[in-house]
N, C-alpha and C positions, 0 to 999 in steps of 0.2 A: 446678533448676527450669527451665532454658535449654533442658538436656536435653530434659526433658518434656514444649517446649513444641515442641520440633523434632521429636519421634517423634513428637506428636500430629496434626502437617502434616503429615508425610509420610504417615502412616495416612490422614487425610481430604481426600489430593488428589483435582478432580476433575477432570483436564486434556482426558479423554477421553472424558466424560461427554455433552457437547454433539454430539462426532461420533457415539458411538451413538446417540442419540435421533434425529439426522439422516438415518442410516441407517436407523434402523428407519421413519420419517415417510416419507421422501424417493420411494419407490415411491407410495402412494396421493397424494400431492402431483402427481407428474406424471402417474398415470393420471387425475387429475380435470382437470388442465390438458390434456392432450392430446383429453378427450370434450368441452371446451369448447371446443377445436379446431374438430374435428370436428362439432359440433350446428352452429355459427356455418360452416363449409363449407358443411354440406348446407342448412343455411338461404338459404345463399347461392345457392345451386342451386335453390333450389325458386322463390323469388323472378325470377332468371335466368328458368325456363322461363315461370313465371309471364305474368313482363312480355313473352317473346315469342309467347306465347298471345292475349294482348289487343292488341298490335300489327299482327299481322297479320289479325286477326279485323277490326279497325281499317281495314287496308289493302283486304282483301279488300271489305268491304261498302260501298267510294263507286263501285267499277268500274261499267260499263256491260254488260260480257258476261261469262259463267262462266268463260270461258279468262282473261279478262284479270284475274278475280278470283281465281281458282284462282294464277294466276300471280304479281299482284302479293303476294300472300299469303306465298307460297314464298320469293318476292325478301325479302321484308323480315325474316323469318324468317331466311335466311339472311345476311344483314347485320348482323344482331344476337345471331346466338349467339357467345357465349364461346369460346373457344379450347378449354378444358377440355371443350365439351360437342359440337363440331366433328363428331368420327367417330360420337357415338350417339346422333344426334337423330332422332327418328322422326314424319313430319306427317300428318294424316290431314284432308282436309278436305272435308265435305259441307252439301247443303243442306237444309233442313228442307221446303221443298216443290220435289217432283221436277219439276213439268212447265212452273214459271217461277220461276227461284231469284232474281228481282228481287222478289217477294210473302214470301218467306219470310227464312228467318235465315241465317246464315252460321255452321257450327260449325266450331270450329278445334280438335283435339284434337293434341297434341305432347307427347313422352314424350322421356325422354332415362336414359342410364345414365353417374351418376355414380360416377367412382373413386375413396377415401377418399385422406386426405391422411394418416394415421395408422396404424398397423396396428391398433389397437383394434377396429375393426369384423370383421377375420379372428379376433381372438381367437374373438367369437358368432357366428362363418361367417357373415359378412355380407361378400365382397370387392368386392362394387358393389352401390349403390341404384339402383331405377329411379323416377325422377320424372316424375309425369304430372301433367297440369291441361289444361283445357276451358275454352273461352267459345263463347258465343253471341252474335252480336250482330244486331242488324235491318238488312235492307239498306236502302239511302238512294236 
């Protein structure tokens, strides 16, 4: 009976059961961790350009002359990008009325190209995103 109960164990060991199951999991477990990564980066980027969108739209619109707003626009802009977004930020800044830009609005348009943090995005040939966003604001 002692017999029987030892070749019964040895027949239904499962020592190695947990590492297979791991292994077969363990890919789709880190490709969902690594796009959580990645969405929470680019989030973070979008946010980034975001806030230096409305900041210097901010800065640009208490100046007194279009040089000095054009200017201070650019200064704060530059003082506030990220590290990461430094070499690809692109500013684009006009006024909504041509012939006295203290009547009209102040647009601030800034785009930038984010590089992922992950290779998931090369897997979909995505090797960089470009992030854009706009404000307007009234001059003061």
């Amino acid at each position: 009976m002692k017999a029987w109960r030892r070749l019964r164990a040895k027949l239904h060991k499962e020592d190695g059961q947990a590492m297979v199951e791991f292994a077969l999991i363990a890919p789709l477990l880190f490709l969902i961790l690594f796009m959580i990564i990645e969405v929470s980066w680019l989030c973070y980027g979008k946010l980034s350009v975001e806030n230096l969108v409305r900041e210097a739209a901010r800065a640009g619109s208490v100046c007194t002359t279009a040089a000095e707003s054009r200017n201070a626009a650019e200064e704060r802009i530059a003082a506030l990008t990220p590290a990461h977004l430094q070499d690809s930020v692109d500013v684009d800044i006009n006024y909504s009325d041509g012939t006295d830009f203290r009547q009209g609005d102040i647009i601030v348009n800034v785009s930038a190209i984010m590089e992922p943090l992950t290779p998931i995005p090369g897997i979909i040939g995505q090797n960089a995103i470009r992030i854009e966003s706009e404000c307007t604001m009234k001059m003061n």
